[in-house]
N, C-alpha and C positions, 0 to 999 in steps of 0.2 A: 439795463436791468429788465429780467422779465418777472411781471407781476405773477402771482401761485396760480391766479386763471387763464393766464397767455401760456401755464409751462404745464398745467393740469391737459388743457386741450390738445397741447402741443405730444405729449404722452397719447393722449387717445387716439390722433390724427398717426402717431407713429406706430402702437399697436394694432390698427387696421391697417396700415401698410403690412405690412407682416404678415398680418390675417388676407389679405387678398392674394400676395405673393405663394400663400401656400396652400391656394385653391387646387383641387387636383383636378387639371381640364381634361381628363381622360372622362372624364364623366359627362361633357358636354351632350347637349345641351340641356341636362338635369344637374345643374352647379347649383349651388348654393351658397348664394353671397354673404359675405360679413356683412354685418347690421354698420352703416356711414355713420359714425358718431355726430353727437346732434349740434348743428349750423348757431343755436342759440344759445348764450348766457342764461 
């Protein structure tokens, strides 16, 4: 089972995936990264 903050975080770690995937690096080296959702409870 996963508890609703193992599947809350698991959501935000898979919406920055997303969000970095569709970085447009033609822009290099003025990218602007997704915000790393936060490491802490």
């Amino acid at each position: 089972m996963i508890s609703d903050e193992d599947k809350a975080s698991l959501i935000a770690w898979m919406s920055y995936i997303k969000a970095v995937q569709a970085v447009d690096m033609s822009k290099a080296p003025d990218i602007i990264w997704p915000q790393i959702p936060s490491l802490t409870a």
